[in-house]
C-alpha positions as CSV (number, residue, x, y, z in Angstrom):
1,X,-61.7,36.7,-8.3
2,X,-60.0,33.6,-9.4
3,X,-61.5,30.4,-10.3
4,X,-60.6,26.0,-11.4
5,X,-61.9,24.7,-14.4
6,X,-62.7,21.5,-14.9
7,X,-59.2,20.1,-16.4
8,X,-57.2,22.1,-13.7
9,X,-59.7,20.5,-10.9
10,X,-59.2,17.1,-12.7
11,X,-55.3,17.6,-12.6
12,X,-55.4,18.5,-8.7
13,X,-57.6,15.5,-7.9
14,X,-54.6,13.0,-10.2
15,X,-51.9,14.7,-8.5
16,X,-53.3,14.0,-5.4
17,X,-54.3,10.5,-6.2
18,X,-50.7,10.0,-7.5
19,X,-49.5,11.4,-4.2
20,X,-51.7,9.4,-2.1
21,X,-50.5,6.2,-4.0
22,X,-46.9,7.2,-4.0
23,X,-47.0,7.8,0.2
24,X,-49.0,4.2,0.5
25,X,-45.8,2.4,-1.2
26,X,-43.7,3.8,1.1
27,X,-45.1,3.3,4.0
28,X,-45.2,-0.4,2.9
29,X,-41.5,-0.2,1.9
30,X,-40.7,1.3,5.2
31,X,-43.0,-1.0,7.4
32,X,-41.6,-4.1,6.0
33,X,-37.7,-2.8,6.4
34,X,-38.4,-2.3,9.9
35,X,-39.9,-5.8,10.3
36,X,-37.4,-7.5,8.6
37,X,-34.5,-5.5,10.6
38,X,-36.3,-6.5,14.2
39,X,-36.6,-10.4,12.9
40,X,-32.8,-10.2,12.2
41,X,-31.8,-8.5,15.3
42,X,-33.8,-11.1,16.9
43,X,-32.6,-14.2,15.2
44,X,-29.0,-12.5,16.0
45,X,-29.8,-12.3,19.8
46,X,-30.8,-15.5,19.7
47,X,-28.1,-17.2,18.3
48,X,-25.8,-15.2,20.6
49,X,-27.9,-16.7,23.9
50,X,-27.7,-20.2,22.0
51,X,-24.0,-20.4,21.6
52,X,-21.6,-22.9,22.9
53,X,-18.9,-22.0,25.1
54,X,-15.8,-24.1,24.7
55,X,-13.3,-24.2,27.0
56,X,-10.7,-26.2,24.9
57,X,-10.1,-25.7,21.4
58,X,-10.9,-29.5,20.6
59,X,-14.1,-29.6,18.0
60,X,-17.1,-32.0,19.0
61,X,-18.9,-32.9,16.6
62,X,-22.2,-32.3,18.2
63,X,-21.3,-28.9,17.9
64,X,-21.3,-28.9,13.8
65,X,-23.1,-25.9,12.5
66,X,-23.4,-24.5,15.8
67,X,-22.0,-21.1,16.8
68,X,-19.5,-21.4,19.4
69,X,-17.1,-19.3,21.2
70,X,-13.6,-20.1,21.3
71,X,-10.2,-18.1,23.2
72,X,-7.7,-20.3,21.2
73,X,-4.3,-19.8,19.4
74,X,-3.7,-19.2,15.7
75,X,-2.1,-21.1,13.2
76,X,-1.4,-19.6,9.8
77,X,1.1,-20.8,7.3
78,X,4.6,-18.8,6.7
79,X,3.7,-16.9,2.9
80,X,6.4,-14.5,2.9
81,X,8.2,-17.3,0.7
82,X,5.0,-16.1,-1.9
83,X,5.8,-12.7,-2.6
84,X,7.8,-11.6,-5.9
85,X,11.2,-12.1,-6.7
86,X,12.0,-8.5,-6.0
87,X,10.6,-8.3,-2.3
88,X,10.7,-11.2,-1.2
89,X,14.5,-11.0,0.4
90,X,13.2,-8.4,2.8
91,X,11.3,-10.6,4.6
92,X,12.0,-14.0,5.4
93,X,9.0,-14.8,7.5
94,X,5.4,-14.0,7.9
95,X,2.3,-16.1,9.4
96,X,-0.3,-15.0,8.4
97,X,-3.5,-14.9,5.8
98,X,-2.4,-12.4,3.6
99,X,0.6,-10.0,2.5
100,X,-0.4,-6.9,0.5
101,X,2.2,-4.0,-0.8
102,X,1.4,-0.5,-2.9
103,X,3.7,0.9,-5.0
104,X,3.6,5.1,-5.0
105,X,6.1,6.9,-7.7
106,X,7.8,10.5,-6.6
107,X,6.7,13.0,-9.4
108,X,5.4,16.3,-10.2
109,X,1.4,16.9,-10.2
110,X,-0.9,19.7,-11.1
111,X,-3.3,21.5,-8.9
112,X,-6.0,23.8,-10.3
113,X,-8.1,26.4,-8.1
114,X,-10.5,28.3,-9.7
115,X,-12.2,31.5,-8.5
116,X,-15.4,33.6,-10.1
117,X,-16.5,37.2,-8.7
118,X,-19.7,38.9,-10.5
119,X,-19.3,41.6,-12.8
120,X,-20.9,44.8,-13.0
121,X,-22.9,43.6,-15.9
122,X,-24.4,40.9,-13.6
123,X,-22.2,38.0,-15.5
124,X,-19.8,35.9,-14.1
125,X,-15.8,36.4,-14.2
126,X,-13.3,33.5,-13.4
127,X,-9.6,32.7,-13.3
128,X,-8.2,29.6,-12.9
129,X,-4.6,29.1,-11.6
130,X,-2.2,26.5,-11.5
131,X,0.0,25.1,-9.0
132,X,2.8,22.3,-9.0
133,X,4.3,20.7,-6.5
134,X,6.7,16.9,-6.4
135,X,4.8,14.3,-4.1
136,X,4.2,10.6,-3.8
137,X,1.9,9.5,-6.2
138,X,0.1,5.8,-6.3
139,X,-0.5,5.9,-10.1
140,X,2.3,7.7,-12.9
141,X,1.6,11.2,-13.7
142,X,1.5,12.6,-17.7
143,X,3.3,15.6,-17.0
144,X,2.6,16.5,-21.1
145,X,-1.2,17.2,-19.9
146,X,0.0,20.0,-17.4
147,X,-1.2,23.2,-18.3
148,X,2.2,25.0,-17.8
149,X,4.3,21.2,-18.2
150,X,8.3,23.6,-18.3
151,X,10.1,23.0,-15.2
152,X,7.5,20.4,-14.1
153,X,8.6,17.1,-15.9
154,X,8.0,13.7,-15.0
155,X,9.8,12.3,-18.3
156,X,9.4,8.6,-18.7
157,X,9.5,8.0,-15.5
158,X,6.7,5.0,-14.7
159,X,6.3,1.8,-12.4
160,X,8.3,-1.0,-12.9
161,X,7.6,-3.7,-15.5
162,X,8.5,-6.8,-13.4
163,X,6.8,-6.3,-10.2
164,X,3.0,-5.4,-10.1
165,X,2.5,-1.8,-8.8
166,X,0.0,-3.3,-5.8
167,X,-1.1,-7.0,-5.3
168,X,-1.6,-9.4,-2.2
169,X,-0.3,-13.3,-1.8
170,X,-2.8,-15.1,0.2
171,X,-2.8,-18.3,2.7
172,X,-4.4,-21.4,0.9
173,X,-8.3,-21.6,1.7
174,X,-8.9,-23.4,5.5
175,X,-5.3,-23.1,5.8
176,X,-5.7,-20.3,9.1
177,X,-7.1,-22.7,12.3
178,X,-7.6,-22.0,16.0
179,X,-6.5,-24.6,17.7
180,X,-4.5,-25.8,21.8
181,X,-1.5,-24.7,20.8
182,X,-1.2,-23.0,17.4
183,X,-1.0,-25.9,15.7
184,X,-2.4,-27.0,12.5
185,X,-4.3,-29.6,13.2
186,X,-6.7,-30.4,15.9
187,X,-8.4,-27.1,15.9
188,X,-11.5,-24.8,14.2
189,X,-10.8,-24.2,11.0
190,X,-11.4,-20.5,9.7
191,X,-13.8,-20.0,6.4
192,X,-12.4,-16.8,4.2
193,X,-15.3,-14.9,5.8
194,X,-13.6,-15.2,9.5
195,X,-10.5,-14.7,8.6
196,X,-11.4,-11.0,6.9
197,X,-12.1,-10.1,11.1
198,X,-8.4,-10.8,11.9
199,X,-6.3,-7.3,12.8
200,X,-3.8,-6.1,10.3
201,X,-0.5,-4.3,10.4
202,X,1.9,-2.7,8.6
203,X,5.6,-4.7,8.5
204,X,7.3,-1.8,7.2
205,X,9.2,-2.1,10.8
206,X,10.0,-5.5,9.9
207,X,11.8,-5.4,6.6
208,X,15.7,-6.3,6.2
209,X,17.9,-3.0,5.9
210,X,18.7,-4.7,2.6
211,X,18.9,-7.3,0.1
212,X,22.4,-9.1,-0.3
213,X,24.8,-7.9,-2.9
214,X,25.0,-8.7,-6.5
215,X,28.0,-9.0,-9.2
216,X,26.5,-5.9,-10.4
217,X,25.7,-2.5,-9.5
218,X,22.3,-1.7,-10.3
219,X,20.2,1.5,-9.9
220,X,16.9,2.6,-10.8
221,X,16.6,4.2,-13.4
222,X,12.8,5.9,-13.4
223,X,11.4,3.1,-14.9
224,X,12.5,-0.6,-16.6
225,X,13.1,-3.9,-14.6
226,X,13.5,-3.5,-10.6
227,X,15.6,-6.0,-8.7
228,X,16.1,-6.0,-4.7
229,X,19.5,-4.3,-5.1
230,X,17.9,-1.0,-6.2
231,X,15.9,-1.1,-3.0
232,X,16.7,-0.5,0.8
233,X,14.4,0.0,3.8
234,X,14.2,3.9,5.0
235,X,11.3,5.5,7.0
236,X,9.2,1.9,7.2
237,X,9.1,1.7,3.3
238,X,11.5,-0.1,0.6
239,X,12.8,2.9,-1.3
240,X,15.2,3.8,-4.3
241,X,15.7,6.9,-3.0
242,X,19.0,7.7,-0.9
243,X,18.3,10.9,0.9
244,X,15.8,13.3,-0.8
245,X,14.1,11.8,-3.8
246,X,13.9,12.5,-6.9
247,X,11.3,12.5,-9.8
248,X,10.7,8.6,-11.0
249,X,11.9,7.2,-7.1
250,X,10.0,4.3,-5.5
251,X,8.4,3.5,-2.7
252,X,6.7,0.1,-1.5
């Protein structure tokens, strides 16, 4: 026979309160999330039904603060003249809101695998193992942290000093408007939020071969100042790299 005394019956009765109060909560937490989710989708729908179609691209202003709908052309200023020094002579021209570009460094990194089998003593064995391998990197690896770092050095090798290793030039604020005929003015103006909705793509396709010659012959070096002369365009990248590259080599 088994019996409660009176503090274990007390305990079961608090835990159960506790419980009870616990499950209440959340079933006010829940109730009101699925309240406020159908008033949204509601006040959504309803703006949606409500909105003005357009059939120009001229603004009224009876329309201000209205949601409208709009099939219009796009205006968006030339920043390609905004990127850095060094990238800037592979491409002459770009419309558009923004211009981003990622740097990635060719060096060797260090895997580690680990495996564990149970002994007969019912502990635990495990063996760790190391492998290395050259790749594109988007950050400069410390090849003196490896675990076995001979025949596996990166060196010095690091991004360049001049020319941030990522970074974006953007189109001035209301600067991107839908307007007749892709002009400036004349149009609806697009707020930052918008213009985050517009399609990207990558220009690599689009870069100039090359950048036009200097007085000198320059060459990357792993690391130091980089100028458009140590880059050309291969494989929809720029690149230091001529034919298979090697550790400290660039890509953008």
């Amino acid at each position: 026979d088994s019996g409660e005394n009176i503090c274990e019956r007390m305990c079961g009765a608090l835990c159960s309160s506790i419980c009870g109060v616990v499950m209440i909560i959340c079933c006010v937490v829940l109730v009101f999330w699925n309240e406020n989710n159908l008033v949204i989708n509601e006040a959504t729908a309803n703006l949606v039904s409500d909105a003005k179609v357009y059939s120009s691209c001229v603004p009224s202003p009876s329309a201000n603060g209205d949601l409208v709908l709009v099939a219009c052309d796009l205006y968006a200023p030339d920043i390609a003249g905004e990127l850095p020094h060094t990238l800037s002579p592979f491409l002459s021209h770009f419309s558009g809101a923004s211009l981003s570009w990622n740097t990635e460094i060719y060096q060797w990194t260090e895997d580690e695998h680990e495996s564990c089998h149970k002994t007969n003593s019912g502990g635990k064995s495990c063996r760790k193992t190391y492998s290395y391998s050259t790749e594109w990197s988007s950050s400069p690896v410390d090849s003196s942290d490896f675990v076995h770092p001979g025949g596996h050095d990166n060196g010095h090798t690091d991004f360049p000093h001049n020319v941030e290793s990522s970074g974006s030039v953007d189109a001035p604020p209301l600067s991107i408007v839908m307007s007749q005929h892709g002009t400036p003015d004349g149009g609806f103006v697009l707020d930052s939020s918008l213009v985050s909705y517009l399609p990207s793509e990558n220009l690599g396709n689009r870069l100039k071969s090359s950048a036009p010659p200097s007085n000198s012959s320059d060459e990357w070096q792993g690391a130091g100042s980089l100028t458009p002369q140590m880059l050309h365009k291969y494989d929809g990248y720029l690149q230091t790299a001529y034919g298979s590259p090697q550790i400290g080599d660039l890509r953008i």
